[in-house]
C-alpha positions as CSV (number, residue, x, y, z in Angstrom):
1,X,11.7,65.2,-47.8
2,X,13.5,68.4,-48.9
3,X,14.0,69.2,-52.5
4,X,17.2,69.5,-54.6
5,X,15.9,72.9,-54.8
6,X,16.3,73.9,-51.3
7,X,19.8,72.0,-50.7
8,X,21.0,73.9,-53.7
9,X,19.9,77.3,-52.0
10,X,21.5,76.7,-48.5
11,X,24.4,75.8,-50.3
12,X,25.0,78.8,-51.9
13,X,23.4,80.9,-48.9
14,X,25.7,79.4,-47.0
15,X,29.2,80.2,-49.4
16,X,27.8,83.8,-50.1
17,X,27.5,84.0,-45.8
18,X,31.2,82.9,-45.8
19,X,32.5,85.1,-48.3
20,X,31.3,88.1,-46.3
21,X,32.0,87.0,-42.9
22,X,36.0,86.9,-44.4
23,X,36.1,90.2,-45.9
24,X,34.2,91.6,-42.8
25,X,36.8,89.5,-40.9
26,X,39.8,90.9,-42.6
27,X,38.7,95.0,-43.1
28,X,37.7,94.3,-39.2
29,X,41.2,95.6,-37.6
30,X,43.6,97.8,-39.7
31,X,46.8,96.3,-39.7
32,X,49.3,98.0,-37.2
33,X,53.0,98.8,-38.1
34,X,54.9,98.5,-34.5
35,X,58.5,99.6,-34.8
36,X,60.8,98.1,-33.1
37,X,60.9,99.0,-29.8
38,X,64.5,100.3,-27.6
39,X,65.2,99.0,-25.0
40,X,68.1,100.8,-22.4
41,X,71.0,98.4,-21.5
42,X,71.4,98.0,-18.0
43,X,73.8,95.9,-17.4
44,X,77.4,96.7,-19.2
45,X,79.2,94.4,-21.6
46,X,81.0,91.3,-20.0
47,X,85.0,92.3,-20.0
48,X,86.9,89.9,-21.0
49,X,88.7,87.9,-17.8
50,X,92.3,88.8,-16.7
51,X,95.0,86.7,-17.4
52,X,95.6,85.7,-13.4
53,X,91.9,85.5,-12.8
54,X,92.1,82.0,-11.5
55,X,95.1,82.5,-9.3
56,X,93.2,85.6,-7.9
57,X,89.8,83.4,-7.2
58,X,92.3,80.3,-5.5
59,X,94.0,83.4,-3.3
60,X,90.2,84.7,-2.4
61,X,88.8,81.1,-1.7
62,X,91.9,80.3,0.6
63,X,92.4,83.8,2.7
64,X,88.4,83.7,3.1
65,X,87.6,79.4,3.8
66,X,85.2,79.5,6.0
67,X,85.6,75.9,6.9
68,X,89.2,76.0,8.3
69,X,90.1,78.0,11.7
70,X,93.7,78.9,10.1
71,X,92.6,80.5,6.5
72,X,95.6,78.3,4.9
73,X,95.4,74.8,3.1
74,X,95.6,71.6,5.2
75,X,98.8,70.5,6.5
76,X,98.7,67.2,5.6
77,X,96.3,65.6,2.6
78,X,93.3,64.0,3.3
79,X,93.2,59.9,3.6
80,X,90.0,58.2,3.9
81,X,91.7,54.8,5.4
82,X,92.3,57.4,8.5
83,X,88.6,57.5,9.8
84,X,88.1,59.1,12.7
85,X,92.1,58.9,13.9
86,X,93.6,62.4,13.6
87,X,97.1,62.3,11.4
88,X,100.0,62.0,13.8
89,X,98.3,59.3,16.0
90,X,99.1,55.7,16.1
91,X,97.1,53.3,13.7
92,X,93.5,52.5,15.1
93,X,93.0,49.1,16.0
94,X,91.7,47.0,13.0
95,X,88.0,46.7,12.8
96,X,86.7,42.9,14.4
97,X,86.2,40.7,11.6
98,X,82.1,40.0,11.7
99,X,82.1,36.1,12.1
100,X,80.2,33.2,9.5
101,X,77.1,32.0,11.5
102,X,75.7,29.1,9.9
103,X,72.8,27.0,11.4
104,X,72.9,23.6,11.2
105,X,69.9,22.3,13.2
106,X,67.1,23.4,15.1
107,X,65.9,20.9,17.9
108,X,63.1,20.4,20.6
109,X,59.9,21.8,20.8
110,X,58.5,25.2,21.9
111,X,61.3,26.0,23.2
112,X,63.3,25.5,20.3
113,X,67.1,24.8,20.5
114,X,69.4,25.9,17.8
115,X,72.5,24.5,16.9
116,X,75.2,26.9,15.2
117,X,78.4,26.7,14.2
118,X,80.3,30.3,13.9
119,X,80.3,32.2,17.4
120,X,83.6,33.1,18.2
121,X,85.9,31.4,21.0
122,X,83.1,28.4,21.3
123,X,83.6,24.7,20.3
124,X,81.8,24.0,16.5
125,X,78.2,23.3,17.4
126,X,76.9,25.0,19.7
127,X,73.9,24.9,21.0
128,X,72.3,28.2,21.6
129,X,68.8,29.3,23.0
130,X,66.6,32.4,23.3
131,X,68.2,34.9,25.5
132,X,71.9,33.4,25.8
133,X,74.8,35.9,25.3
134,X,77.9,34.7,23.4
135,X,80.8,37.4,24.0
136,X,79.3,40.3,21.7
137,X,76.3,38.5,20.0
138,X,72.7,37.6,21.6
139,X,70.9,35.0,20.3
140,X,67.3,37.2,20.1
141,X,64.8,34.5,19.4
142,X,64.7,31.0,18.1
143,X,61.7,29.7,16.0
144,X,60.9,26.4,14.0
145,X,63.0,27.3,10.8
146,X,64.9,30.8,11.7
147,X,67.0,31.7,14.4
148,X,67.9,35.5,15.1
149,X,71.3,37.1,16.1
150,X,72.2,40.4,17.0
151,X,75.5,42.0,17.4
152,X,76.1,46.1,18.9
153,X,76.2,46.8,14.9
154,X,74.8,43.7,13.2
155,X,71.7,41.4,12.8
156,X,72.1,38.0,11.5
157,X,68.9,36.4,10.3
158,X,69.7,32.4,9.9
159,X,67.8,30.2,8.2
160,X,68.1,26.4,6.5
161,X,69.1,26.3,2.7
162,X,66.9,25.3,0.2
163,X,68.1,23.0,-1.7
164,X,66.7,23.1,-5.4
């Protein structure tokens, strides 16, 4: 084992090795002064903004609207009930009401039958099967517990309730 002696001896070897390495540490790199340096402004001072600024951007935005083949406001506002109909034309025709499709049985066996209520201009009940055509809506495919409708902008996927 090593002595008091010796632990004593690295102790202070090792403070007296630590007091020199700081003052070598700190007489190492003079200290610089740097004055502070100039720099040339480039850019001149914001001006303050005219009193008719604004009415001088609206003039510039309007004579130069890229957007617009006349460079002058609309002639008549904006309404998004419009659509697509340009103002000045008659009233589009109201948009078709999607119908409620609601399945109320599936019958038979591979091919399955499905009996729905909701197609529009039938009788209540009617039973539909892969491939028929009801006005606008197909009747896609017909499975043991789904059924699948598609309209020109809709897909119905019908299935039973659960009840809980």
């Amino acid at each position: 084992m090593i002595g008091y002696g010796i632990i004593a001896a690295l102790i202070v070897a090792s403070i007296a090795l630590g007091a020199v390495a700081r003052n070598r540490w700190i007489k190492a790199i003079p200290p610089t002064h740097v004055s502070a340096a100039v720099i040339p402004r480039l850019i001149p001072p914001p001006t303050p903004p005219a009193e008719d600024s604004l009415a001088q951007l609206e003039a510039s935005v309007v004579e130069n609207d890229v957007f617009r083949f006349a460079n002058r406001p609309a002639s008549s506002p904006y309404d998004p009930g419009l659509g697509d109909a340009l103002p000045g034309t008659p009233d589009p025709a109201p948009r078709a009401v999607r119908p409620t499709l609601i399945l109320k049985a599936i019958v038979g066996g591979p091919p399955w039958q499905a009996v729905i209520e909701g197609f529009p201009g039938q009788a209540t009940g009617v039973v539909a099967r892969t491939g028929e055509k009801f006005d606008k809506l197909f009747v896609r495919s017909v499975t043991r517990d789904s059924v699948i409708v598609q309209a020109p902008d809709t897909t119905w996927i019908l299935t039973f309730r659960k009840s809980s």
